[in-house]
C-alpha positions in Angstrom: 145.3 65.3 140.3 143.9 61.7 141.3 140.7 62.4 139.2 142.7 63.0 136.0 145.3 60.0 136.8 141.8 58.2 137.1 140.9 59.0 133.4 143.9 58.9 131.7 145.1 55.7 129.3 148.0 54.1 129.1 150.5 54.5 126.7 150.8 51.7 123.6 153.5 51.3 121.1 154.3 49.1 118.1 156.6 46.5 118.9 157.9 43.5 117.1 160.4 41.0 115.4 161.9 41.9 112.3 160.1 39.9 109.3 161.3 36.7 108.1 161.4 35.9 103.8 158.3 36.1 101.7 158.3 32.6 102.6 157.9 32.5 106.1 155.7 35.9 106.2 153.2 33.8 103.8 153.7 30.6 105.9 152.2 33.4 108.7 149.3 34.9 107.0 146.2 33.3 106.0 146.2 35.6 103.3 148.4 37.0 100.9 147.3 39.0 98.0 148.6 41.7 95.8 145.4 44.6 95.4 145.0 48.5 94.8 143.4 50.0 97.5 139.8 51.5 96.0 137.9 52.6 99.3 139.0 53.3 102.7 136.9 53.8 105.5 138.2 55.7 108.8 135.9 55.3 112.0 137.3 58.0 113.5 134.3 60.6 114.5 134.0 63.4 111.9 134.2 66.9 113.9 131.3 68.4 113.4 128.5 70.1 115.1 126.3 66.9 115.9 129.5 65.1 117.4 130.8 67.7 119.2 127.8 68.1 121.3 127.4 64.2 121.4 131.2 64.4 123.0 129.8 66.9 125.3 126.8 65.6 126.6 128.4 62.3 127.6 127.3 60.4 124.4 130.2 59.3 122.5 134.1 59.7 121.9 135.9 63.2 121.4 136.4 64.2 117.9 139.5 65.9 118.2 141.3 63.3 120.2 143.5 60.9 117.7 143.0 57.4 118.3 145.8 55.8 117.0 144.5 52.8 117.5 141.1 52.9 116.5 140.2 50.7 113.0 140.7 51.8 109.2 139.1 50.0 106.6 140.3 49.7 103.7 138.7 47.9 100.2 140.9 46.3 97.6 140.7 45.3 94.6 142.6 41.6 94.0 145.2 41.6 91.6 147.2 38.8 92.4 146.2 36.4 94.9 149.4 34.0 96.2 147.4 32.6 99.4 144.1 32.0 100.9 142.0 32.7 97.8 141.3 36.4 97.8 139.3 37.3 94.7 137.3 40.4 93.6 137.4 43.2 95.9 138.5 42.5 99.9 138.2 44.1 102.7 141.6 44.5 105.2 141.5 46.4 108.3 144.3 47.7 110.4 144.8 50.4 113.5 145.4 54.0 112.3 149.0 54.8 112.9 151.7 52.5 113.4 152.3 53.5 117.0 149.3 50.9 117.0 151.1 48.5 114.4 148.8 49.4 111.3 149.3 50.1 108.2 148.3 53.2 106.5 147.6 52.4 102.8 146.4 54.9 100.2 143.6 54.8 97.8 144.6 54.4 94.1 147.6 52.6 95.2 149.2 49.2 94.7 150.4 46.9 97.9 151.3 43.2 98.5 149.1 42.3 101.6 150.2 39.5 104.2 147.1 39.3 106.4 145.4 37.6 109.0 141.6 35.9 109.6 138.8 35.4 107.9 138.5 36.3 104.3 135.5 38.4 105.2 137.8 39.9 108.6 141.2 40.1 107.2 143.9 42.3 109.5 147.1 43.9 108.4 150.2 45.4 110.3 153.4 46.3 110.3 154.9 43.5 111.2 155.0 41.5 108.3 156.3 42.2 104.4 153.2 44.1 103.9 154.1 47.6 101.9 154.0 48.9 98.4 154.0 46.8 95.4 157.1 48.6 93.9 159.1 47.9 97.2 161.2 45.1 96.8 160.9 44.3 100.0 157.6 43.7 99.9 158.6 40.2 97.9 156.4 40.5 95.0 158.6 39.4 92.7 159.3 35.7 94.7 155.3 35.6 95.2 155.2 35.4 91.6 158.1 33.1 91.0 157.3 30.6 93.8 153.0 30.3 93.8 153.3 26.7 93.3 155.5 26.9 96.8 153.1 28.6 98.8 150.5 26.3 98.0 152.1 23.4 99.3 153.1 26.1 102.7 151.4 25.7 106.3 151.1 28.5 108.8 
């Protein structure tokens, strides 16, 4: 019993304040774009063979255990950019599952992205306005009204 206690992790969950206005969520971000998602790039271990017996033999993670944490990368393609000068195609990454906070965006499909960092190590999570361009919630439709705002905006 005290060897598997030893091993186990603890448990994490998402957890944060409601988002403010497109204002204050772009006052936040160091990045705010509107993009269709073109790549996305899991780093969770593929189950095959080669993995499997990696798992077994010590060197590296189990394939069948879910990190919900682990990174997703995902490429878009910059439609719109409102803040921090996105152009061309970005890269945003964010946890797996939103037990972990992140966001879970689908290839071929639009979003308006409030991130965080570098342009070349942008994050995304739940916790901001970030979601699907056809949400209102998302506040595409202020972006668009209010640019010359958000210029003038300090996080």
């Amino acid at each position: 019993i005290l060897l598997s206690l030893a091993w186990m992790s603890p448990a994490r969950a998402c957890s944060c304040i409601p988002p403010g206005s497109p204002l204050e969520e772009a006052a936040r971000a160091t990045a705010v774009f509107h993009g269709e998602v073109s790549a996305v790039r899991d780093s969770q271990p593929a189950n095959t063979w080669w993995n499997r017996l990696r798992w077994r033999l010590g060197w590296g993670p189990d394939p069948n255990l879910f990190n919900s944490a682990r990174p997703v990368h995902y490429t878009f393609r910059i439609i719109e950019s409102f803040r921090g000068g996105a152009t061309g195609r970005v890269e945003v990454t964010s946890a797996a599952d939103g037990a972990s906070c992140g966001v879970r965006f689908e290839k071929g499909r639009r979003y308006v992205v409030y991130a965080n960092g570098a342009v070349d190590s942008l994050r995304a999570g739940v916790c901001s306005l970030t979601g699907p361009a056809e949400d209102p919630r998302s506040g595409l439709q202020w972006l668009r009204g209010h640019r010359g705002k958000l210029s003038a905006v300090t996080g």
